[in-house]
DSSP file (Angstrom, degrees, kcal/mol; ACC not computed):
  #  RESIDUE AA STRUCTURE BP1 BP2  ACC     N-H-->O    O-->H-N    N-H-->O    O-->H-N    TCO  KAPPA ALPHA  PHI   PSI    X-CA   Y-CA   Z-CA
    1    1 A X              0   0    0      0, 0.0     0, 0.0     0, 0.0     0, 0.0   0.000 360.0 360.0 360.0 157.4  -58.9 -184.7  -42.7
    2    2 A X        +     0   0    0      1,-0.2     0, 0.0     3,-0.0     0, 0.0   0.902 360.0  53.8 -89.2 -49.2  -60.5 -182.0  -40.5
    3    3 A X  S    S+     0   0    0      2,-0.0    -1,-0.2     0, 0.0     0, 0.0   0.363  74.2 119.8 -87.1  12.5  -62.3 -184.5  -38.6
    4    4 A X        -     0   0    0      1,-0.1     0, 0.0     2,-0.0     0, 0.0  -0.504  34.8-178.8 -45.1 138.9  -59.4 -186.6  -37.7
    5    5 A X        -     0   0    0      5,-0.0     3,-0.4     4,-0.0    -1,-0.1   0.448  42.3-123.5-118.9 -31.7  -59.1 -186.7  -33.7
    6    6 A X  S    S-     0   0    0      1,-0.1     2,-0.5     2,-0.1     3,-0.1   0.966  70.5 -50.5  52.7  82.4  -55.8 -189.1  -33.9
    7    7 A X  S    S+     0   0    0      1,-0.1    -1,-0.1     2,-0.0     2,-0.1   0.032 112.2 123.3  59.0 -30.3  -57.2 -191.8  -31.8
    8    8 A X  S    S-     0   0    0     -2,-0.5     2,-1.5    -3,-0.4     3,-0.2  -0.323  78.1-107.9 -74.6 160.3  -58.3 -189.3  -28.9
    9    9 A X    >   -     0   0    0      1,-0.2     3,-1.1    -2,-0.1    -1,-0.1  -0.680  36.8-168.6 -72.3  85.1  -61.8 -189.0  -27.6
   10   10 A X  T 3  S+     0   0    0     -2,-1.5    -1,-0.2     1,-0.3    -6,-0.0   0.976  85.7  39.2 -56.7 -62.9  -62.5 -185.1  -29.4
   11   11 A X  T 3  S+     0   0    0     -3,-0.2     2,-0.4     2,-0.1    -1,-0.3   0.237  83.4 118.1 -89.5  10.5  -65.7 -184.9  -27.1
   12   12 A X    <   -     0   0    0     -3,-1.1     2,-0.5     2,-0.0    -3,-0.0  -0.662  49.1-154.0 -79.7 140.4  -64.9 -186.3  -24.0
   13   13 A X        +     0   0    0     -2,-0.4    -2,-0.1     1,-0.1    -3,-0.0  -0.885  23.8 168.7-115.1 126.5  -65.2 -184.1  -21.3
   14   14 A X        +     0   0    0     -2,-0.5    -1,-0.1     1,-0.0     3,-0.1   0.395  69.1  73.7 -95.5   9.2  -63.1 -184.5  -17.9
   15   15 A X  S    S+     0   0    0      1,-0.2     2,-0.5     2,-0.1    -2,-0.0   0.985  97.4  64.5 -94.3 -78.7  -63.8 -181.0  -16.1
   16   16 A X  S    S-     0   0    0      1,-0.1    -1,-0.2     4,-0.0     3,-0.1  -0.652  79.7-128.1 -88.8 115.3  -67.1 -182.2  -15.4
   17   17 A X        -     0   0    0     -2,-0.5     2,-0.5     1,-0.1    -1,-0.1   0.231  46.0-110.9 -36.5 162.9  -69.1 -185.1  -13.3
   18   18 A X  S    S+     0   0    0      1,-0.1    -1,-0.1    -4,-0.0    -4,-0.0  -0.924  95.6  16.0-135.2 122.0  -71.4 -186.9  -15.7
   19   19 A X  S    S+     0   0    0     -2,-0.5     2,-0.4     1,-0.2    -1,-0.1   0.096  79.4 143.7  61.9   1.0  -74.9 -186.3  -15.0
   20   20 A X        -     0   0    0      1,-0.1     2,-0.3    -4,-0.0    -1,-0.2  -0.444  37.2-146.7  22.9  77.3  -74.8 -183.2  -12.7
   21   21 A X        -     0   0    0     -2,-0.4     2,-0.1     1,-0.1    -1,-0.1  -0.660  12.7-129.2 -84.3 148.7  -77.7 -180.6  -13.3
   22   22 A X        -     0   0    0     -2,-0.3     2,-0.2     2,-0.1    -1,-0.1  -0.383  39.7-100.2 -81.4 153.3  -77.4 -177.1  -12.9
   23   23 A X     >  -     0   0    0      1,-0.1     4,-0.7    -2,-0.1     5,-0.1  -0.713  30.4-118.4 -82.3 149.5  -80.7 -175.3  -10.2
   24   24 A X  H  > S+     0   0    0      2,-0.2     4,-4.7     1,-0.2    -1,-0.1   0.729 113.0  68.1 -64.4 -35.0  -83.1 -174.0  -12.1
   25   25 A X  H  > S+     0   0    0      1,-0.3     4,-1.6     2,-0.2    -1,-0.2   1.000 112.1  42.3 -61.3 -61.9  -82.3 -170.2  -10.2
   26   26 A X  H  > S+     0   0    0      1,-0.2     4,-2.2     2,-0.2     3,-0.4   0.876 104.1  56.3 -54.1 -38.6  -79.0 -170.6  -12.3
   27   27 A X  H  X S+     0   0    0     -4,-0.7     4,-1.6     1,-0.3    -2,-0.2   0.817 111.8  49.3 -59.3 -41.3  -80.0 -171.9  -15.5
   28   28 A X  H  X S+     0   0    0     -4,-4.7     4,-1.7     2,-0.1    -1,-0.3   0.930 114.4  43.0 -81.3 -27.5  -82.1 -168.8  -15.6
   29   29 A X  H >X S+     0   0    0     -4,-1.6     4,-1.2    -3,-0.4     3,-0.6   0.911 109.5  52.6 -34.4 -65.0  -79.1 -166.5  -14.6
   30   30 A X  H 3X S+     0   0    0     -4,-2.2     4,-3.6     1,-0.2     5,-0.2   0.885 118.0  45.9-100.2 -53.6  -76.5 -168.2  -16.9
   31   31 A X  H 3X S+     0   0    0     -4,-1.6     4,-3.6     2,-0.3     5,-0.2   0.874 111.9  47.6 -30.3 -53.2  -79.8 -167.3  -19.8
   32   32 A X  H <X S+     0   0    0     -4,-1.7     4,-0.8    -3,-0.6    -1,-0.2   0.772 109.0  53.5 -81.6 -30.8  -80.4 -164.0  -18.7
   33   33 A X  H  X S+     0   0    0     -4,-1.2     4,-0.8     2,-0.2    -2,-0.3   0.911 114.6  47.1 -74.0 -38.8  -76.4 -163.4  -18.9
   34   34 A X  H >X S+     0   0    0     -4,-3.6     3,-0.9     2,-0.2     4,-0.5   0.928 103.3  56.4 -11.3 -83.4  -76.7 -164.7  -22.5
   35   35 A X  H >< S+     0   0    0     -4,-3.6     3,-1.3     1,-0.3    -1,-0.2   0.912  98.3  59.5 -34.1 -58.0  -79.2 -162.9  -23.5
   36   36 A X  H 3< S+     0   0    0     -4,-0.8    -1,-0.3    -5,-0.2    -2,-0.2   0.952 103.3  61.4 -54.0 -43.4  -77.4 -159.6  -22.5
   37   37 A X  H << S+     0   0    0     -3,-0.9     2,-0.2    -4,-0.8    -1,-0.2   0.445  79.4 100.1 -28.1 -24.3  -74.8 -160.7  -25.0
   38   38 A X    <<  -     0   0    0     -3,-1.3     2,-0.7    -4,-0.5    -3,-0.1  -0.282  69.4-138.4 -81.9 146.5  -76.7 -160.8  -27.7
   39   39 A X        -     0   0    0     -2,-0.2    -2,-0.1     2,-0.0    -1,-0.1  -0.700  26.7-143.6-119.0 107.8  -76.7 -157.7  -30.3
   40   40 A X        -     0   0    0     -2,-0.7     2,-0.4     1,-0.1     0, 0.0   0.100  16.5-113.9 -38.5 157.6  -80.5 -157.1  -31.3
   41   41 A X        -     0   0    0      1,-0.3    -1,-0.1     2,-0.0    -2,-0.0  -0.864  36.4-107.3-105.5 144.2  -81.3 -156.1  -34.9
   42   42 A X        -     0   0    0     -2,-0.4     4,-0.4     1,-0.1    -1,-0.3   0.465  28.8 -97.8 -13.4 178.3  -82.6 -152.9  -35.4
   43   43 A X  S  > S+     0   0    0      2,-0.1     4,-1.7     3,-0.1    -1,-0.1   0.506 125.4  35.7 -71.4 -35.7  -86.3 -151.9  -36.3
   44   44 A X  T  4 S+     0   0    0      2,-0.2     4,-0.2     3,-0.1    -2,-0.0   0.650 112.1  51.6 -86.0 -17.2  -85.3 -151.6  -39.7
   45   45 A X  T >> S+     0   0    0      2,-0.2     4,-4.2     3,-0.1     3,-1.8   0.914 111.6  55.2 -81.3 -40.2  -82.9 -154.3  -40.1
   46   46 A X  H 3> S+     0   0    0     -4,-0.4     4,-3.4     1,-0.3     5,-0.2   0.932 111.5  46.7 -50.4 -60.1  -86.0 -156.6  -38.4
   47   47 A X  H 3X S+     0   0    0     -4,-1.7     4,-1.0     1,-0.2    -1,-0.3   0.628 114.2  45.2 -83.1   2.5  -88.2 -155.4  -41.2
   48   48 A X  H <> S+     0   0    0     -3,-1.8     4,-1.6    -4,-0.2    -1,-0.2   0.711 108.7  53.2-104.3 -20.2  -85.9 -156.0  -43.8
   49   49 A X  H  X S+     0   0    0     -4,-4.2     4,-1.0     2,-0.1    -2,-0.2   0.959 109.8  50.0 -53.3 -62.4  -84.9 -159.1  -42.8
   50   50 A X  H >X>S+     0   0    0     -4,-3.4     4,-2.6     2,-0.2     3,-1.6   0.922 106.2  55.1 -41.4 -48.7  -88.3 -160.2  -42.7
   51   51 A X  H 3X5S+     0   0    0     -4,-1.0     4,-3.4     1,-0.3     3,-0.3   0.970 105.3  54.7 -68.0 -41.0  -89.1 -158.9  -46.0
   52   52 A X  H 3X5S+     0   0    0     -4,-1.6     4,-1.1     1,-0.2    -1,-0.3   0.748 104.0  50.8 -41.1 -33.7  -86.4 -160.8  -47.5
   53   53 A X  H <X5S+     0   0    0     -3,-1.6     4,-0.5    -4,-1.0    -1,-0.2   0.596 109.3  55.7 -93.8 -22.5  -87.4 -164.2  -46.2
   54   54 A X  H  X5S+     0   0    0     -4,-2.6     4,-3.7    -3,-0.3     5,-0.3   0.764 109.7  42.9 -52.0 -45.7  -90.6 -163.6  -47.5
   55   55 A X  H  X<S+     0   0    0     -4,-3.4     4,-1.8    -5,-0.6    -2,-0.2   0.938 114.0  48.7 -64.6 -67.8  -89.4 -162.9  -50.8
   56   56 A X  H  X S+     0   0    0     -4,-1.1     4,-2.2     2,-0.3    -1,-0.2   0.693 109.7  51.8  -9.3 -55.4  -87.3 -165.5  -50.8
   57   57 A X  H  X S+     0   0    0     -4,-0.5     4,-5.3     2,-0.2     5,-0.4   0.944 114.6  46.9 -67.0 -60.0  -90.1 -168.1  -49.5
   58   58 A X  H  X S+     0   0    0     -4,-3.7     4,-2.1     2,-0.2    -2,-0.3   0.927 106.2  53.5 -72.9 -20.9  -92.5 -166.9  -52.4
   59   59 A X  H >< S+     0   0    0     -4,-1.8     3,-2.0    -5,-0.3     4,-0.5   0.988 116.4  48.5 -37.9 -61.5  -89.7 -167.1  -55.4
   60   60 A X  H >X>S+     0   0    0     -4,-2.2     4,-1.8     1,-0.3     3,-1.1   0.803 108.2  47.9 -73.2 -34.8  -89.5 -170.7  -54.0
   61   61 A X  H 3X5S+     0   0    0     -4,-5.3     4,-6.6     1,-0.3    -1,-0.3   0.947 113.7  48.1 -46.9 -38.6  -92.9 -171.5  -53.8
   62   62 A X  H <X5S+     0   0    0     -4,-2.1     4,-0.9    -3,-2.0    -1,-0.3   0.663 108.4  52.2 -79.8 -11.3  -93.2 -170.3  -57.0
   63   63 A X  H <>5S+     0   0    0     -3,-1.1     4,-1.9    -4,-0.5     5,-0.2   0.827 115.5  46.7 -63.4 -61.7  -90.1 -172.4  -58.5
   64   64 A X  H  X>S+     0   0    0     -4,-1.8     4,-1.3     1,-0.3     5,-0.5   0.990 110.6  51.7 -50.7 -54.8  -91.6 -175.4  -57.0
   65   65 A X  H  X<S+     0   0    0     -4,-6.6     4,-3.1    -5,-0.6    -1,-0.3   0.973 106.9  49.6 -62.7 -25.4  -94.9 -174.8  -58.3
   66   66 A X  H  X5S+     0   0    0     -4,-0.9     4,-0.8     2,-0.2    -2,-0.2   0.950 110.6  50.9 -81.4 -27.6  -94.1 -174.3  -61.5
   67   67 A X  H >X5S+     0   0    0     -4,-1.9     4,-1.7     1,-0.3     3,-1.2   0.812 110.4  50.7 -15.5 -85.5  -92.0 -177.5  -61.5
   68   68 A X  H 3X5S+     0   0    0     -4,-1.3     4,-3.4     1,-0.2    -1,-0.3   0.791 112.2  45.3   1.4 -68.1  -95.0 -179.5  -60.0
   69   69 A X  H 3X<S+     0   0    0     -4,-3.1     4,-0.7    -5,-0.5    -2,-0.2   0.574 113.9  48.3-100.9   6.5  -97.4 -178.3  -62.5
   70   70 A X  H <X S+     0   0    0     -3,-1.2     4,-4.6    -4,-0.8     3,-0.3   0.853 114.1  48.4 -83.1 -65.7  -94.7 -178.9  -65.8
   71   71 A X  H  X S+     0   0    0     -4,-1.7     4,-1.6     1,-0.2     5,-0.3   0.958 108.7  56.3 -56.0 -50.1  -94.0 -182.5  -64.5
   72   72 A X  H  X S+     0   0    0     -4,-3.4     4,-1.3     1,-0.2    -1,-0.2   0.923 109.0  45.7 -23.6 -56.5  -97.8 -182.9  -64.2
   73   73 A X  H  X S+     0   0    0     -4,-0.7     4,-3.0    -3,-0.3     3,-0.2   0.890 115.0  48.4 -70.9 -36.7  -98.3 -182.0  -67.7
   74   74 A X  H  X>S+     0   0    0     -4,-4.6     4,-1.4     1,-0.2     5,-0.5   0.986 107.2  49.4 -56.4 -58.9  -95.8 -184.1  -68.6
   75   75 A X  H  X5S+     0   0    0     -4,-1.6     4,-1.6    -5,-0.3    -1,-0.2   0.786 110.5  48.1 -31.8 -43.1  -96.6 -186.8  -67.0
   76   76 A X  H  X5S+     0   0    0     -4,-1.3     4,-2.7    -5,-0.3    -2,-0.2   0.839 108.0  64.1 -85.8 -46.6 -100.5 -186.9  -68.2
   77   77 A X  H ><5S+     0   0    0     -4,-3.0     3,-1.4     2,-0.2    -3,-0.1   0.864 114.7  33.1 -38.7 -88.3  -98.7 -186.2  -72.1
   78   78 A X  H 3<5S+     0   0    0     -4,-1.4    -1,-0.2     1,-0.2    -2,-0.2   0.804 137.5  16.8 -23.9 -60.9  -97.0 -189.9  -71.6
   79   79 A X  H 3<<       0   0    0     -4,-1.6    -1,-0.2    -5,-0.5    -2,-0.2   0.467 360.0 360.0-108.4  11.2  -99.5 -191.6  -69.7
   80   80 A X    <<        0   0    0     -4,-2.7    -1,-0.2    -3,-1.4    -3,-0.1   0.756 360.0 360.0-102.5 360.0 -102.3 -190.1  -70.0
């Protein structure tokens, strides 16, 4: 099994002291070095990304509605 540890503690960590917080001055360094890391999308990948998750959002509304408004009718056939 993948998540097998074989008996050890997977997520214990010894490196570090156990409750220890980092100063703020760093936490924003360590961020800001992140951040540089990161590989921005384009202006055009941005807008085509978006448009996709739009589309995507209204098929599903529109699966869902129609779903909703079949089981309605069905529902009111039976019992209504």
């Amino acid at each position: 099994m993948a998540t097998d540890t074989r008996g050890d503690a997977a997520t214990e960590d010894k490196g570090k002291p156990a409750g220890k917080r980092t100063a703020p001055a760093l936490f924003v360094r360590q961020v800001a070095a992140e951040l540089r890391k990161v590989i921005w999308p384009t202006r055009s990948q941005l807008i085509n990304y978006t448009l996709i998750s739009l589309v995507f959002v209204l098929i599903m509304i529109g699966i869902v509605s129609g779903l909703d408004w079949g089981l309605q009718k069905a529902v009111f056939a039976v019992f209504g």
